[in-house]
N, CA, C, O and CB atoms as a CASP TS submission, in Angstrom:
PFRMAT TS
TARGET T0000
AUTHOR 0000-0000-0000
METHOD Language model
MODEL 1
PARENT N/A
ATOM      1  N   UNK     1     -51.723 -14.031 187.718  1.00  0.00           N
ATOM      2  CA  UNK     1     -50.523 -13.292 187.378  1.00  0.00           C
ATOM      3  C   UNK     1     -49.326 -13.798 188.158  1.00  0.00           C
ATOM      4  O   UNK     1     -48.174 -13.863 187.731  1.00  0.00           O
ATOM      5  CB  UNK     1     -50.724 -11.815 187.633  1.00  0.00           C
ATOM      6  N   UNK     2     -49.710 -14.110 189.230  1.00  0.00           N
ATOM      7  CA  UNK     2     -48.335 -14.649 190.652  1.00  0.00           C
ATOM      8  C   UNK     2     -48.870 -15.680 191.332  1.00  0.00           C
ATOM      9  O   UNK     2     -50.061 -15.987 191.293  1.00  0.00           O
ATOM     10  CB  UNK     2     -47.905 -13.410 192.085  1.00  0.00           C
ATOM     11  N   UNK     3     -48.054 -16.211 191.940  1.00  0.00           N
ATOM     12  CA  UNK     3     -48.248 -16.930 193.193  1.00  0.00           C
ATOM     13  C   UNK     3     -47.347 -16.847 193.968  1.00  0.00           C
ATOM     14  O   UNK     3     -46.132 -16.989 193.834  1.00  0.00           O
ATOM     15  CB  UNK     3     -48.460 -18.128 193.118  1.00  0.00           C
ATOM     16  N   UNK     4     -48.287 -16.489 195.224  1.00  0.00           N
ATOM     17  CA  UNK     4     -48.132 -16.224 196.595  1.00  0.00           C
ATOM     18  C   UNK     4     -47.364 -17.196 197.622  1.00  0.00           C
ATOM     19  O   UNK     4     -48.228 -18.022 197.915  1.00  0.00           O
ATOM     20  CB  UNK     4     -49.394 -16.068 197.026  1.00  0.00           C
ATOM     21  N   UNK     5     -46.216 -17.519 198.303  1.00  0.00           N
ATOM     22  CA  UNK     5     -45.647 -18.721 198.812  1.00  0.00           C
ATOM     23  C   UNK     5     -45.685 -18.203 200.316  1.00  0.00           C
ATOM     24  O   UNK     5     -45.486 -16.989 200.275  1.00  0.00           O
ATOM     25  CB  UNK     5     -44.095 -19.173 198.142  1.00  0.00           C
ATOM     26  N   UNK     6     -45.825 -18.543 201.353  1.00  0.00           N
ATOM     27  CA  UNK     6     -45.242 -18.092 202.970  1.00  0.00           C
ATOM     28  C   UNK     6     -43.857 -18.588 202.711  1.00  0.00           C
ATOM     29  O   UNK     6     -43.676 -19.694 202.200  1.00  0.00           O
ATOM     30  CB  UNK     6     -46.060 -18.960 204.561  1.00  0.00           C
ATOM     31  N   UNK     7     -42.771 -17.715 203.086  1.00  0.00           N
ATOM     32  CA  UNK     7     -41.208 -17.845 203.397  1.00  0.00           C
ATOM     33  C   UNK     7     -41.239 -17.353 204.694  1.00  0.00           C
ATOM     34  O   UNK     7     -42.009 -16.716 205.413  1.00  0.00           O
ATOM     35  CB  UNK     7     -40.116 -16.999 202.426  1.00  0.00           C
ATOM     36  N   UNK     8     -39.761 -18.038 204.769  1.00  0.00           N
ATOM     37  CA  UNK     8     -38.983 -16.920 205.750  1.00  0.00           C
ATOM     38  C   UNK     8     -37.895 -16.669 205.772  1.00  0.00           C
ATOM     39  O   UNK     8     -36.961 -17.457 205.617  1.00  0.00           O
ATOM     40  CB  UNK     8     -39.001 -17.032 206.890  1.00  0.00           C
ATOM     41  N   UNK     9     -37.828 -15.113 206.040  1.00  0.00           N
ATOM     42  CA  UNK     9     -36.958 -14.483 205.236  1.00  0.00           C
ATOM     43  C   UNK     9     -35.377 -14.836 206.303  1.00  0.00           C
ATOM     44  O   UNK     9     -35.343 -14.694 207.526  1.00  0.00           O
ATOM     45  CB  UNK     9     -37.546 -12.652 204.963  1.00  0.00           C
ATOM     46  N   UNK    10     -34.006 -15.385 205.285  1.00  0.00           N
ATOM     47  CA  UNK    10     -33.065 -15.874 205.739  1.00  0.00           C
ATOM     48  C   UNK    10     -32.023 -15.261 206.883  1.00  0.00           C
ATOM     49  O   UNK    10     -31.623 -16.040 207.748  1.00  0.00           O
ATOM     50  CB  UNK    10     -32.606 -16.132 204.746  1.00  0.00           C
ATOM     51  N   UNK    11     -31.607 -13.965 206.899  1.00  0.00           N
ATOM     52  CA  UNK    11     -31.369 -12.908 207.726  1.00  0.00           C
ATOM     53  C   UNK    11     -31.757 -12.901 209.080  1.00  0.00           C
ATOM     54  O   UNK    11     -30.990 -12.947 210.042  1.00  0.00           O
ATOM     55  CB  UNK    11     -31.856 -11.935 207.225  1.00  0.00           C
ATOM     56  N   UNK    12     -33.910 -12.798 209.122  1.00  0.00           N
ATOM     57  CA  UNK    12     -34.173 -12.042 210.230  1.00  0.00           C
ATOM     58  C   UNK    12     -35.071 -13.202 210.517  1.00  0.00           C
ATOM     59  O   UNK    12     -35.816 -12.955 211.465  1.00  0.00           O
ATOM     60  CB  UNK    12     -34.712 -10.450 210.132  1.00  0.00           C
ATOM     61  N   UNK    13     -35.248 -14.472 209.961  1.00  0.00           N
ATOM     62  CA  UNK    13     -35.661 -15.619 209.952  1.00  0.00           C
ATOM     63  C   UNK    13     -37.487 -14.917 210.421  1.00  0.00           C
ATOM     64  O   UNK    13     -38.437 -15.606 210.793  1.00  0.00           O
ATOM     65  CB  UNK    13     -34.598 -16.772 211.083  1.00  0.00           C
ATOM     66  N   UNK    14     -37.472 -13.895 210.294  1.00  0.00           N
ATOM     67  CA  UNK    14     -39.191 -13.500 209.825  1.00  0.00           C
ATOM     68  C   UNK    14     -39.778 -13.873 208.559  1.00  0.00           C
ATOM     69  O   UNK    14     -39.334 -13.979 207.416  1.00  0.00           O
ATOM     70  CB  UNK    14     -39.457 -11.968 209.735  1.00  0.00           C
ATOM     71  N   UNK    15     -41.134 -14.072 209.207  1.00  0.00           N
ATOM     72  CA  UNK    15     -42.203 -15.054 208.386  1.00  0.00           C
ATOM     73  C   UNK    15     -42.722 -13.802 207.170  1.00  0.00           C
ATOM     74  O   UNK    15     -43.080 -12.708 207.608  1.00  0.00           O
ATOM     75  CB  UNK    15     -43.825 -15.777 209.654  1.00  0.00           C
ATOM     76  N   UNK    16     -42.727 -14.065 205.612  1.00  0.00           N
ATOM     77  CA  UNK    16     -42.685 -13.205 204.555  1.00  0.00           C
ATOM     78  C   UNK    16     -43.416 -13.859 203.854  1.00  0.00           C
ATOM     79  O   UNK    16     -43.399 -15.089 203.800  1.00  0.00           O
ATOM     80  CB  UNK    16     -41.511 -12.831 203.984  1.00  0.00           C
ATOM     81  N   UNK    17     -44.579 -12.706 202.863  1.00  0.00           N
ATOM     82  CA  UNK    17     -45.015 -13.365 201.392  1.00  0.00           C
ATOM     83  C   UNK    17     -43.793 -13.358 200.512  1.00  0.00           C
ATOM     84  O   UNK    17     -42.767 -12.685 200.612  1.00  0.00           O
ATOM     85  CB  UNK    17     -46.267 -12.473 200.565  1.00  0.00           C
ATOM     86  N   UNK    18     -44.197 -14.402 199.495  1.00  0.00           N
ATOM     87  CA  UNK    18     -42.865 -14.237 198.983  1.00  0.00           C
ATOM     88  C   UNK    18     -43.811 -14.633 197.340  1.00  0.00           C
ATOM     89  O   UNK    18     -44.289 -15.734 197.069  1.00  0.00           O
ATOM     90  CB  UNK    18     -41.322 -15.487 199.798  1.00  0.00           C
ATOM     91  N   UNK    19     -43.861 -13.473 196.520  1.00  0.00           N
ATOM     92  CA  UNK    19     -44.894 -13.723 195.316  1.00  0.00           C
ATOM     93  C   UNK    19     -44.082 -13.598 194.014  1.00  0.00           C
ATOM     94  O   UNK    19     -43.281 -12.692 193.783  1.00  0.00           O
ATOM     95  CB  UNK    19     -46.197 -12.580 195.294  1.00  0.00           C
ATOM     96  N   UNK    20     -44.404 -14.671 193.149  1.00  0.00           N
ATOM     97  CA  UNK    20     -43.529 -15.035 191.985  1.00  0.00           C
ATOM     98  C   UNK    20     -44.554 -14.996 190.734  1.00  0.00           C
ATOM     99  O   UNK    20     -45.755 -15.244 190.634  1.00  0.00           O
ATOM    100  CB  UNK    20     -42.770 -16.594 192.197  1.00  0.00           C
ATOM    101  N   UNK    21     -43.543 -14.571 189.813  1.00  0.00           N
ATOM    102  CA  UNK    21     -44.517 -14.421 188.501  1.00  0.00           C
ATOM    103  C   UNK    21     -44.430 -15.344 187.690  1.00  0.00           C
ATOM    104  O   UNK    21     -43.386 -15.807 187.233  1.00  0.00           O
ATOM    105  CB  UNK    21     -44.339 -13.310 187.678  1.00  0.00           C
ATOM    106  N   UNK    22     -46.002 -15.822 187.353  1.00  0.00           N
ATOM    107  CA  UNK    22     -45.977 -16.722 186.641  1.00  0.00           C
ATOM    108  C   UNK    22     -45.444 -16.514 185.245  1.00  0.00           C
ATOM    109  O   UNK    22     -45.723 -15.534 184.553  1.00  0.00           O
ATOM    110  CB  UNK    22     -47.072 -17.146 186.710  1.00  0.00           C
ATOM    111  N   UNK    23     -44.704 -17.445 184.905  1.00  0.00           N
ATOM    112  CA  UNK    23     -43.880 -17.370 183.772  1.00  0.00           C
ATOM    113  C   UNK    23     -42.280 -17.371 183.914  1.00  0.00           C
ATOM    114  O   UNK    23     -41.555 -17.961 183.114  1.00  0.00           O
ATOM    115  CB  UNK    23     -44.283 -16.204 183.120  1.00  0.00           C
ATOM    116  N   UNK    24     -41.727 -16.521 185.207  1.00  0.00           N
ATOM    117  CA  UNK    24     -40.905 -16.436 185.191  1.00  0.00           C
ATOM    118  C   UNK    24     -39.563 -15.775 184.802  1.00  0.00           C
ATOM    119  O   UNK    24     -39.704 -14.615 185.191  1.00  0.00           O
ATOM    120  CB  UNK    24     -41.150 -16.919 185.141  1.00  0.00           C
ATOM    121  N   UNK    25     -38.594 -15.862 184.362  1.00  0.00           N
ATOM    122  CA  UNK    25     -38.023 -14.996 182.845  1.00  0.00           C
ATOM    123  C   UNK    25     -38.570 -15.068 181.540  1.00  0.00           C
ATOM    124  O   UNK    25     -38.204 -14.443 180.545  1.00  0.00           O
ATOM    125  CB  UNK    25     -36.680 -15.383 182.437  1.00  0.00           C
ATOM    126  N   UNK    26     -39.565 -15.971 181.657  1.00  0.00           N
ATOM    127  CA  UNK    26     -40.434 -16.089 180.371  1.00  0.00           C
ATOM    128  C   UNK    26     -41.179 -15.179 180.148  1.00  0.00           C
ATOM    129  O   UNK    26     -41.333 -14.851 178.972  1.00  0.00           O
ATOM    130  CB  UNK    26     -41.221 -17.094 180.272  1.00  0.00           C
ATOM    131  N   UNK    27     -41.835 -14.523 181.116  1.00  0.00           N
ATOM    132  CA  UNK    27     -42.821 -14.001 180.885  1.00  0.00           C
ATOM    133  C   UNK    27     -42.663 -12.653 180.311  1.00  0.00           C
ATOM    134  O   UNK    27     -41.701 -11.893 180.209  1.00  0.00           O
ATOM    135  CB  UNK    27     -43.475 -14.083 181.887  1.00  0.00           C
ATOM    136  N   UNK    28     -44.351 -12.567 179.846  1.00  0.00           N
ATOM    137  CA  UNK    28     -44.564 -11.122 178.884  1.00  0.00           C
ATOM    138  C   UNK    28     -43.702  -9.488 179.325  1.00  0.00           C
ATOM    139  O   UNK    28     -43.907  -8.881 180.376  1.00  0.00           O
ATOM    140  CB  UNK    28     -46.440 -10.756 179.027  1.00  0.00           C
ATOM    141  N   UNK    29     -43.011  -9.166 178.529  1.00  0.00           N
ATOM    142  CA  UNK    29     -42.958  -7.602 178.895  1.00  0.00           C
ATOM    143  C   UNK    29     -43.863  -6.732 179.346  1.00  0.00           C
ATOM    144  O   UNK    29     -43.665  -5.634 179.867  1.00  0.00           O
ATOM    145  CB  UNK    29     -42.664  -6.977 178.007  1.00  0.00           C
ATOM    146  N   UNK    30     -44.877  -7.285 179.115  1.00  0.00           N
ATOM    147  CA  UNK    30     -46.256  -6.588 179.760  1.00  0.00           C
ATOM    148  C   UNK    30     -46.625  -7.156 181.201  1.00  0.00           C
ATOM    149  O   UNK    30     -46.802  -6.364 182.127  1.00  0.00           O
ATOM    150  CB  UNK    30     -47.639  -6.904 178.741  1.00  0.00           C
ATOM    151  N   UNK    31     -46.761  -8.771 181.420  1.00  0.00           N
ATOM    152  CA  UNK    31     -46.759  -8.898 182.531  1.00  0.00           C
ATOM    153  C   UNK    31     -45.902  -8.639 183.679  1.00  0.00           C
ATOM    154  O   UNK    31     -46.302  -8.446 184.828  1.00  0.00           O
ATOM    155  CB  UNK    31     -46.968  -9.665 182.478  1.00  0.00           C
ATOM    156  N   UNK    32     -44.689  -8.649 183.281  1.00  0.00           N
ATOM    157  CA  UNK    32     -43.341  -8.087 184.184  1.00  0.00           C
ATOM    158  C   UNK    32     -43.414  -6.517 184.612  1.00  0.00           C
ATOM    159  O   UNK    32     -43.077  -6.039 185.695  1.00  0.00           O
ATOM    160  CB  UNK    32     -41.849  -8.243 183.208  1.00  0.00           C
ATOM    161  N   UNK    33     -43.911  -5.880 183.540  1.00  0.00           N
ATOM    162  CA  UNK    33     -44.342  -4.377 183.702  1.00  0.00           C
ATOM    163  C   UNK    33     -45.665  -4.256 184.694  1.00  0.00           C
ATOM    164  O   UNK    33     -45.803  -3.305 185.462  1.00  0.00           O
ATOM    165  CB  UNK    33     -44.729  -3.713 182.130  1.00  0.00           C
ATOM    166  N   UNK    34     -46.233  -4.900 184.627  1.00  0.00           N
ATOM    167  CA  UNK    34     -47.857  -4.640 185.563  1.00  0.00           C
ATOM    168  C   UNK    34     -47.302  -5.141 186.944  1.00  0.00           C
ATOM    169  O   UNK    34     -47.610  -4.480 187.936  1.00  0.00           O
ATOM    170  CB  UNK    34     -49.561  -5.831 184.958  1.00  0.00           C
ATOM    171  N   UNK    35     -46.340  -6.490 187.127  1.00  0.00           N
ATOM    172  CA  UNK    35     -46.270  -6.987 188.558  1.00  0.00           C
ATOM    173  C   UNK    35     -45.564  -5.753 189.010  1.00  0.00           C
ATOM    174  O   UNK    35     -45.951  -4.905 189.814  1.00  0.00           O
ATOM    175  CB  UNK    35     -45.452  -8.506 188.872  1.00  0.00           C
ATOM    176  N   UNK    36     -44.343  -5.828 188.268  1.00  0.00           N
ATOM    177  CA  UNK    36     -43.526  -4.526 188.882  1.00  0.00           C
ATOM    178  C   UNK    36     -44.180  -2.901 189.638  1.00  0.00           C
ATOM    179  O   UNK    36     -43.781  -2.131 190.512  1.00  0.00           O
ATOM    180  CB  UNK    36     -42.700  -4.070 187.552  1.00  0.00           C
ATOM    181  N   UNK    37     -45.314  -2.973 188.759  1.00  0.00           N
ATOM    182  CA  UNK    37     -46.142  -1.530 188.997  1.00  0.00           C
ATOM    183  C   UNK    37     -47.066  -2.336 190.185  1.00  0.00           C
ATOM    184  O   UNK    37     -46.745  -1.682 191.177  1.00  0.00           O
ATOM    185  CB  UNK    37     -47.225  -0.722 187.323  1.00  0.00           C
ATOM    186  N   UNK    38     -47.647  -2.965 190.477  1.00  0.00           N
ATOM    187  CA  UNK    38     -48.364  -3.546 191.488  1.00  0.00           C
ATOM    188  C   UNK    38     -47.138  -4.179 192.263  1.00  0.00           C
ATOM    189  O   UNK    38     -47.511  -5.340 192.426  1.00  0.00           O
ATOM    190  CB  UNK    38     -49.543  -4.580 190.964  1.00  0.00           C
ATOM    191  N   UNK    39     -45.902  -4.065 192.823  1.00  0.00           N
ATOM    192  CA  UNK    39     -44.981  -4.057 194.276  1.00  0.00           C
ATOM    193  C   UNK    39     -45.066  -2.974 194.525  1.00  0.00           C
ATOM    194  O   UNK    39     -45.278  -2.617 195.684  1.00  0.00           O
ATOM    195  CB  UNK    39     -43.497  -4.433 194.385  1.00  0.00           C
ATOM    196  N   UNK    40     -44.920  -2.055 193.454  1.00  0.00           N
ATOM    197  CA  UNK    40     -44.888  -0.451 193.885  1.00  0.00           C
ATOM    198  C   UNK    40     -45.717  -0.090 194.288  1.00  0.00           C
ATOM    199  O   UNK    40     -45.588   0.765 195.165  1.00  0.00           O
ATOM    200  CB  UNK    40     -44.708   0.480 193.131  1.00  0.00           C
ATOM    201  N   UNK    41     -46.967  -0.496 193.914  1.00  0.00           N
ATOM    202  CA  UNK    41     -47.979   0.308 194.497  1.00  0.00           C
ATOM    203  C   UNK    41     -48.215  -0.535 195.636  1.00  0.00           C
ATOM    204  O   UNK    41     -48.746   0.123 196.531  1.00  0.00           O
ATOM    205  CB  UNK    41     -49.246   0.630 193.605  1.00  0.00           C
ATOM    206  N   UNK    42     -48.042  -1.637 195.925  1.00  0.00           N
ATOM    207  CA  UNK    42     -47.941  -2.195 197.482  1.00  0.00           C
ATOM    208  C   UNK    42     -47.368  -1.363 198.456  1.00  0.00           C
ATOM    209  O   UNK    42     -47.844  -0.720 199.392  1.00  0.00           O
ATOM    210  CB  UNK    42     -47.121  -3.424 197.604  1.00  0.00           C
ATOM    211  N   UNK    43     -45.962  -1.564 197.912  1.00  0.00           N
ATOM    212  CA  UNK    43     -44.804  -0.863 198.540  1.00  0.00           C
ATOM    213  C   UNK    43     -45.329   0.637 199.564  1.00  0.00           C
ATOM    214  O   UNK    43     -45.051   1.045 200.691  1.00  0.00           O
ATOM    215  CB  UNK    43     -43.732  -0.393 197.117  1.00  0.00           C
ATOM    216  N   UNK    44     -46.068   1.029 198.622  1.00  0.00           N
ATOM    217  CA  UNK    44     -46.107   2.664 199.045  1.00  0.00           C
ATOM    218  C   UNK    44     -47.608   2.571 200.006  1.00  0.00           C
ATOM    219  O   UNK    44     -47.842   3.663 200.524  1.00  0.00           O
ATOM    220  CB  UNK    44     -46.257   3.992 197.333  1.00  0.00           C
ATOM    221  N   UNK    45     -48.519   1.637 200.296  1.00  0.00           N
ATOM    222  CA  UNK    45     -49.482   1.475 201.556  1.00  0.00           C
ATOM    223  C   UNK    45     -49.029   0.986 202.622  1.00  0.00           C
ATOM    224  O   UNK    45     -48.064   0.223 202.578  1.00  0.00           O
ATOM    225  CB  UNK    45     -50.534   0.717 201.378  1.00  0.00           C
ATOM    226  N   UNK    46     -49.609   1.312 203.755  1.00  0.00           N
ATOM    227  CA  UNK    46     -49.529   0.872 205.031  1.00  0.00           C
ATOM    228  C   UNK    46     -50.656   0.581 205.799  1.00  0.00           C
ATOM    229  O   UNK    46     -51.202   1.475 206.446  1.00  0.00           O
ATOM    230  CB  UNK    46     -48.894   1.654 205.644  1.00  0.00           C
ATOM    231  N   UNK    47     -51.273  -1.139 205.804  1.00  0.00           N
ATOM    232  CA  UNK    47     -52.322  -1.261 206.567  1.00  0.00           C
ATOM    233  C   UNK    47     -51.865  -2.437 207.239  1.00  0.00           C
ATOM    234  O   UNK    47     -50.825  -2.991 206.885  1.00  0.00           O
ATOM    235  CB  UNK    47     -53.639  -1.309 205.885  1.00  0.00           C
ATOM    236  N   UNK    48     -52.636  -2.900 208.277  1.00  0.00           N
ATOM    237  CA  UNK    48     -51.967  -3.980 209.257  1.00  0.00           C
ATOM    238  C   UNK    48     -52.288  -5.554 208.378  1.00  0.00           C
ATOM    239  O   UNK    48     -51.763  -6.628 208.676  1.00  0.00           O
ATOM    240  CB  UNK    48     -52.865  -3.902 211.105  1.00  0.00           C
ATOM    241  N   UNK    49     -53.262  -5.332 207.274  1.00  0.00           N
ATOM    242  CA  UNK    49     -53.774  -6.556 206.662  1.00  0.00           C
ATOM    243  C   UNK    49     -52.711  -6.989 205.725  1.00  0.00           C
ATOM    244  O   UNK    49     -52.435  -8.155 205.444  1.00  0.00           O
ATOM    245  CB  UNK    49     -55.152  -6.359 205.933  1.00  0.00           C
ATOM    246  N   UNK    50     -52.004  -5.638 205.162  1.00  0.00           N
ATOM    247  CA  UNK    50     -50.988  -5.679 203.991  1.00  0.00           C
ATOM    248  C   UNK    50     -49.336  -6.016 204.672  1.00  0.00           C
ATOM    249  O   UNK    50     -48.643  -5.407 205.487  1.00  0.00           O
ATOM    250  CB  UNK    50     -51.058  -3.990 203.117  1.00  0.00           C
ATOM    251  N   UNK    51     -49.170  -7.077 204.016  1.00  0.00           N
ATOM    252  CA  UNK    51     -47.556  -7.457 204.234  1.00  0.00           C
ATOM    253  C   UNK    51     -46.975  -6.343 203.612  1.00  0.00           C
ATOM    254  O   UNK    51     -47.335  -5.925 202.512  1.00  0.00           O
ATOM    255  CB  UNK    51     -46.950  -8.934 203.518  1.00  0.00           C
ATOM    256  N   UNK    52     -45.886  -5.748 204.443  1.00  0.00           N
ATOM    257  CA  UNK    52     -45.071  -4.874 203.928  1.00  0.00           C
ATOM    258  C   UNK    52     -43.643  -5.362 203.006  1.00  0.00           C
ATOM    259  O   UNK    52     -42.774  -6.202 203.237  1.00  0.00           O
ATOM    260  CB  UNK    52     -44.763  -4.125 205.092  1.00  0.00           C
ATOM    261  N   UNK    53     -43.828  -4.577 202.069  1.00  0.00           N
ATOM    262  CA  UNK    53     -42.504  -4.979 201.144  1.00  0.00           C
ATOM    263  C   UNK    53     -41.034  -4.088 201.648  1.00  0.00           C
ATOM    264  O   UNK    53     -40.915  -2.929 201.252  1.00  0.00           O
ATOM    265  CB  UNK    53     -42.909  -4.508 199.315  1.00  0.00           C
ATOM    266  N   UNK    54     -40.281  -4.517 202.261  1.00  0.00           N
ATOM    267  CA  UNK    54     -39.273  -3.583 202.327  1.00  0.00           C
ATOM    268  C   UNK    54     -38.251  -2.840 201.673  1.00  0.00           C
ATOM    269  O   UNK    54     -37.667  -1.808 202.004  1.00  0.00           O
ATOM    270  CB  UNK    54     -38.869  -3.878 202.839  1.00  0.00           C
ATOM    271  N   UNK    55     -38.117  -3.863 200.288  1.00  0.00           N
ATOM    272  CA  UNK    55     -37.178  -3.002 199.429  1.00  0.00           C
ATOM    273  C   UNK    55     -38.229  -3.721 198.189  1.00  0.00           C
ATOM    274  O   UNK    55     -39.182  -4.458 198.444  1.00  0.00           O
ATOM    275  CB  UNK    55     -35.094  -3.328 199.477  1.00  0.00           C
ATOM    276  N   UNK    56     -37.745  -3.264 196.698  1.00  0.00           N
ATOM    277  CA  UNK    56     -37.531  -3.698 195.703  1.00  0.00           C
ATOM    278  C   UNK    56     -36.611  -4.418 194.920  1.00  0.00           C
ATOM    279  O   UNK    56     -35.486  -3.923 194.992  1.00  0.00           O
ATOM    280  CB  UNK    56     -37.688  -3.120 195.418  1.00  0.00           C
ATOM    281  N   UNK    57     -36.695  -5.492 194.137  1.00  0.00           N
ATOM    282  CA  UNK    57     -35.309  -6.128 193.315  1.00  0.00           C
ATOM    283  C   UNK    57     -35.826  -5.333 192.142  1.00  0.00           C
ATOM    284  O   UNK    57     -36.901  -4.740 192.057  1.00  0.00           O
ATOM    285  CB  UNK    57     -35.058  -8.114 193.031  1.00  0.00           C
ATOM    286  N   UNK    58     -34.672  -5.453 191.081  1.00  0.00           N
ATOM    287  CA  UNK    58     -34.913  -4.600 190.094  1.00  0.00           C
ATOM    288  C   UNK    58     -34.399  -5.503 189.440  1.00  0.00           C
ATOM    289  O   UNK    58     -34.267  -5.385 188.222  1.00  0.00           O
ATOM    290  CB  UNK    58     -34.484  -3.238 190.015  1.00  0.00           C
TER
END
């Protein structure tokens, strides 16, 4: 569905996943709908294994 890149993020020059959907603007209305629902549901756990997402793009 994505791939996963190590960044770092430009601001706080901290080390970030940085996960892109395959396809792109191409991709399915359905797949854009499922990634979107899987940040969110990232978004909203807290474990030390899970990279935290700090905001959302919309």
């Amino acid at each position: 569905m994505g791939v996963v890149y190590r960044a770092r993020e430009p601001g706080s020059k901290r080390i970030v996943a940085l996960k892109l959907l395959i396809g792109g603007p191409y991709a399915s209305a359905d797949f854009r709908r499922r990634f979107k629902h899987e940040a969110e549901t990232l978004a909203s756990l807290q474990h030390r294994h899970i990279v935290p997402i700090p905001e959302l793009l919309t």
